[in-house]
N, C-alpha and C positions, 0 to 999 in steps of 0.2 A: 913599848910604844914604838910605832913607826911612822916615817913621813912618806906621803904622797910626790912617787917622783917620776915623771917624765908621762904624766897626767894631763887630761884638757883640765882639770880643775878637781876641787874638794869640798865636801858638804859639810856644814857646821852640827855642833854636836844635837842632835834634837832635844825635845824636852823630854823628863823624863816623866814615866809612868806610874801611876799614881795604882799601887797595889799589886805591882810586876817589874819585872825587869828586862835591861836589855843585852844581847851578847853581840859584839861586844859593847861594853857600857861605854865606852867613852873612845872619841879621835888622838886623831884626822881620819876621816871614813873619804876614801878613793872612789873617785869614777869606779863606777862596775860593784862597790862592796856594799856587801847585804849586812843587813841587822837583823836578827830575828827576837822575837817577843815573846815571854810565857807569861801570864797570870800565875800571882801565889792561891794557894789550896783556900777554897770557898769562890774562886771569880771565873767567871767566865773573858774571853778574848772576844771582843767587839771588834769589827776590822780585819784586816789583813795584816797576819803574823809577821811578815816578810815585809821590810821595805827596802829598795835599792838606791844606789847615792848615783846621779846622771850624771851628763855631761855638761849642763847646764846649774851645778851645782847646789842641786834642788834633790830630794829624795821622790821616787815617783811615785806612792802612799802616800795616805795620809797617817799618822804616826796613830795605832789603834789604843782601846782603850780595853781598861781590866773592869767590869762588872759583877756586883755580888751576884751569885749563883742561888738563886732562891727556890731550886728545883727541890733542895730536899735533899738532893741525892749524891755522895761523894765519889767521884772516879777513882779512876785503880791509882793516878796518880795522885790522889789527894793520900790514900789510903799508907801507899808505898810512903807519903812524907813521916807518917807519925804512926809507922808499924818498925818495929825491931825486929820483924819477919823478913822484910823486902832484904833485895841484897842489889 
C-alpha cells in the first residue's frame, strides 16, 4: 500500500462490484489513478471499464456493473478460465 503525497486530494475506496473485480482493489487512489474492472466468466461489463480518481476527489465514472451474459456464448476468455490448454 501507498499514500497520496503532494496531491490536490484522494478518492474513497468505491463500492465494490458485485460478480467482478477491481485492480487495484483497494486505497488511497491518488489524483490522476485509474481503476480498471473485469467481469467474472458468464458476465458481461455494463459501463465504463476505466474509472479515474480527480481532483475534486470524486472518480469521473460512474463505477460499472457486471451483467449475466445470456448470449449463450462463451469468450476466449471465459474459455482460457476453465481450459488446462490456455497458458
Amino acid at each position: 500500500m501507498y499514500f497520496c503525497l503532494e496531491t490536490p486530494s484522494d478518492c474513497p475506496d468505491p463500492d465494490a462490484v458485485e460478480n467482478g473485480q477491481a485492480s487495484p482493489a483497494e486505497g488511497p487512489f491518488c489524483y490522476g489513478e485509474e481503476i480498471v474492472y473485469t467481469c467474472n466468466p458468464g458476465y458481461k461489463m455494463e459501463g465504463n471499464p476505466v474509472i479515474e480518481c480527480t481532483d475534486t476527489s470524486q472518480f469521473n465514472k460512474p463505477i460499472p456493473s457486471c451483467v449475466q451474459d445470456t448470449s449463450g456464448r462463451l469468450s476466449i476468455h471465459d474459455f482460457c478460465l476453465c481450459s488446462a490448454e490456455c497458458t
